[in-house]
N, C-alpha and C positions, 0 to 999 in steps of 0.2 A: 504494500500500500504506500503512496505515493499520497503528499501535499503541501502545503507553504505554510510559513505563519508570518506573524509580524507583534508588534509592538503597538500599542495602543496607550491614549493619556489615560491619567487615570486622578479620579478624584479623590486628592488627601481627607476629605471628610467622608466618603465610600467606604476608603482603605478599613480608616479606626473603625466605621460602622460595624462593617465586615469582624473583623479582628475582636468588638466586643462583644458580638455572638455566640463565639468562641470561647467566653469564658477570660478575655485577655482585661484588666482593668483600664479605666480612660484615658490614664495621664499615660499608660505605657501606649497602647493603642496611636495616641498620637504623637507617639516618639519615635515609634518605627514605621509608622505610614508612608513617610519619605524615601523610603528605600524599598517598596513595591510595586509593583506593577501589573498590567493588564496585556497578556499578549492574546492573540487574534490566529486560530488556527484550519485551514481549510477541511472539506471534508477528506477523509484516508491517509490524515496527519496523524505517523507516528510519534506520540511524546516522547516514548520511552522502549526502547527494544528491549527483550527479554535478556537479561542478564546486564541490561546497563546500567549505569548512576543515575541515579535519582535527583538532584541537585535542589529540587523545592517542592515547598506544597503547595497544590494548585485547587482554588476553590472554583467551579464553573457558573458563570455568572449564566452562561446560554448555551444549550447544544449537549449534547448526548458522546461519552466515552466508554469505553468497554472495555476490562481489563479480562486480556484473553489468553490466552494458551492453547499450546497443539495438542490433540490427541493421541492415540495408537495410530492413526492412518494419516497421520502429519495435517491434516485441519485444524483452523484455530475457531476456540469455542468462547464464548464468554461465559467468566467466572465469576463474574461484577459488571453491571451497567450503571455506571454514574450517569444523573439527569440535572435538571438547574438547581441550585443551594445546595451540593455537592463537593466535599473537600473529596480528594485522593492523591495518594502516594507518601502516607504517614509513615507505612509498615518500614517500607526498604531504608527507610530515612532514621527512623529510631534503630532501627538493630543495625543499623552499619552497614548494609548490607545491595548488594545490585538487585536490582525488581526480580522479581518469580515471573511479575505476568510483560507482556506485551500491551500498552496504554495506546490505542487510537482512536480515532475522530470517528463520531458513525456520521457527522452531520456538520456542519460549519459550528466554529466552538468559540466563545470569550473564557478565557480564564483567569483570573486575582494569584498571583504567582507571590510566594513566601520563602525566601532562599534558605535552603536548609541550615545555616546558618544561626538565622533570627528563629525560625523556629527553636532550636535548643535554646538559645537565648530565652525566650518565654516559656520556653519549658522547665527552665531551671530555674524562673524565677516570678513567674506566675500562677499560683494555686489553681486558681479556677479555670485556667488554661492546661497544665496537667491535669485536674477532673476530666476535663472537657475529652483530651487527647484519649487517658485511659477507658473510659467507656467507649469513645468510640471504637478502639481497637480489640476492646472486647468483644462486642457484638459484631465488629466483621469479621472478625479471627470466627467465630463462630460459624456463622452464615457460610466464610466462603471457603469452609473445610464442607461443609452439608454439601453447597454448591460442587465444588471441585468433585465430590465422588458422583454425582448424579449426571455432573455433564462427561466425568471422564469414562464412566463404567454402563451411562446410560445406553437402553438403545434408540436407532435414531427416533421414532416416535415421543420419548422423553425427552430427547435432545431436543425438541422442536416444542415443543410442550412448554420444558420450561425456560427455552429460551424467549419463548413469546410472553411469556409468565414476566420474565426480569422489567423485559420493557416495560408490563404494566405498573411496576414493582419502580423503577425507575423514574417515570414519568411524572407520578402525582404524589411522590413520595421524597422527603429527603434521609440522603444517605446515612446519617447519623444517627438514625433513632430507626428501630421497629419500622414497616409499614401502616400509613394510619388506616386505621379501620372505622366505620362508618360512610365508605363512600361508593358512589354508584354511580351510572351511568356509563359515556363511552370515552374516550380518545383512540385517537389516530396515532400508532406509529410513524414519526417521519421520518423511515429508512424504506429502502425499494425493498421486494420480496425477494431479491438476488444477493443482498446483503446479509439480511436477515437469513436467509439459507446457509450463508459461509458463516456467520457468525456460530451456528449451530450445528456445523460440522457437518452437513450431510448437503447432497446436493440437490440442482434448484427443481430437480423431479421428483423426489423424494418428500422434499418440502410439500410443495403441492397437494402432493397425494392425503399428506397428514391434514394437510392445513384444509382438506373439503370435511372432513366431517367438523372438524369444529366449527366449522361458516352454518354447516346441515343444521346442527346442534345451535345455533344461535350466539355464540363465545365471542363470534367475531363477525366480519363482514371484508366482503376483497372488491375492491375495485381500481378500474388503472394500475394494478402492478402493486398498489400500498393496502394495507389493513387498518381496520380500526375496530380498537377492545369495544366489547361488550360486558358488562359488570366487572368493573372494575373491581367492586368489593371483593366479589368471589374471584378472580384473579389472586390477589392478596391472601384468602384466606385457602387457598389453592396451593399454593405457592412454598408457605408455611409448612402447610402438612406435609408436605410433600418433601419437601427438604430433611424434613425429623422422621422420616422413616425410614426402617435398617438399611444395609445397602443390598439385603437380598433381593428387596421393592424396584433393580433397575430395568430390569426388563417386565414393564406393562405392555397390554394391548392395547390398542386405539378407545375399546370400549371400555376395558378396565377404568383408564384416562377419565372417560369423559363421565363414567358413574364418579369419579374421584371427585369432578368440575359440579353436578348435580349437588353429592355431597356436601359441598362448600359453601354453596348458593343458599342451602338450605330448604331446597326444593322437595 
């Protein structure tokens, strides 16, 4: 994957806003605002190549990233979809360590850029900012160990499943916290159904093929080549389940599947 980015201004009273979300206090908020930034990245922009340095943390103001990995048959899957009010790339930054996954663009992307740097810096002397960091990495260390076995061991009908799952999961949700629950009706993924198929490892026939009964079933809707969720809630609560169950659970049928989605709905 192939794309450009650039540098963008960026407003000192955004930055601290941003930064006090976080947990960072005011007076420090606007002492390090000065030295971050906003860059600007195309669609099929790699951030980050698997096994490289991490260099900052990057909060997404707009646009959709997926932190992906190859399978056994060398496709890469998403193991994480960040959406808007989205930090990513805490993990590789605090253990010292080069990324595990592969960071790309699914969509044209702004990001609030934090150089690993200043991060420690707040980390080491910011309380509410270390809360902040430690829960977060608690609950995606969670999540994207559930993840990593269901996309790396699933078959492709799971692969497809829950990779349309993330996007819902992604979209109207931010990163930091649980999925909120309470919500309903639809959005549109804005990626093509050809990307959406690489992202899940399996190809754009295969896709296809899964992707008709859940359209049958009501889940979703296809048109011009993009989809758009249907119950958003039971996505989320789909999603969930589906992640905390053993790993003997990765090979489902189609219908298995969709009694699962049923399930959810509470139907």
């Amino acid at each position: 994957m192939e794309g450009a980015s650039r540098l963008l201004p960026l407003s000192h009273f955004a930055a601290a806003h941003i930064l006090q979300q976080a947990g960072v206090s005011e007076s420090m908020a606007r002492s390090v605002a000065p030295q971050l930034v906003i860059r600007g990245y195309d669609a099929k922009h790699v951030i980050w190549g698997r096994g490289g340095e991490v260099q900052s943390w990057q909060f997404i103001i707009s646009g959709l990233v997926a932190a992906t990995m190859p399978t056994q048959e060398e496709r890469s899957v998403p193991i994480i979809i960040y959406g808007d009010d989205s930090w990513f790339g805490e993990k590789p930054i605090l253990n010292r360590m080069p990324s595990h996954f592969e960071y790309v663009c699914l969509s044209e992307t702004q990001v609030f850029m934090i150089p690993a740097a200043v991060l420690w810096t707040l980390f080491d002397t910011e309380l509410g900012f270390a809360r902040y960091i430690a829960k977060l990495a608690s609950w995606r260390g969670q999540k994207t160990s559930e993840m990593l076995t269901l996309m790396k061991l699933g078959n492709p009908c799971l692969r497809v499943v829950m990779g349309i799952a993330q996007f819902a999961e992604a979209l109207v949700s931010r990163s930091e916290r649980p999925a909120t629950t309470g919500l309903d009706g639809g959005i549109a993924i804005p990626v093509s159904q050809t990307v959406i198929a690489q992202l899940c490892g399996v190809s754009r026939a295969a896709f296809s093929e899964h992707l008709q009964p859940l359209a049958l079933d009501g889940w979703l809707t296809i048109s011009y080549g993009k989809i758009e969720l249907q119950s958003i809630a039971t996505w989320h609560r789909f999603s969930s389940a589906r992640r905390s169950q053993p790993t003997s659970h990765t090979n489902p049928s189609m219908a298995e599947l969709l009694v699962e989605l049923h399930n959810a709905s509470g139907m």
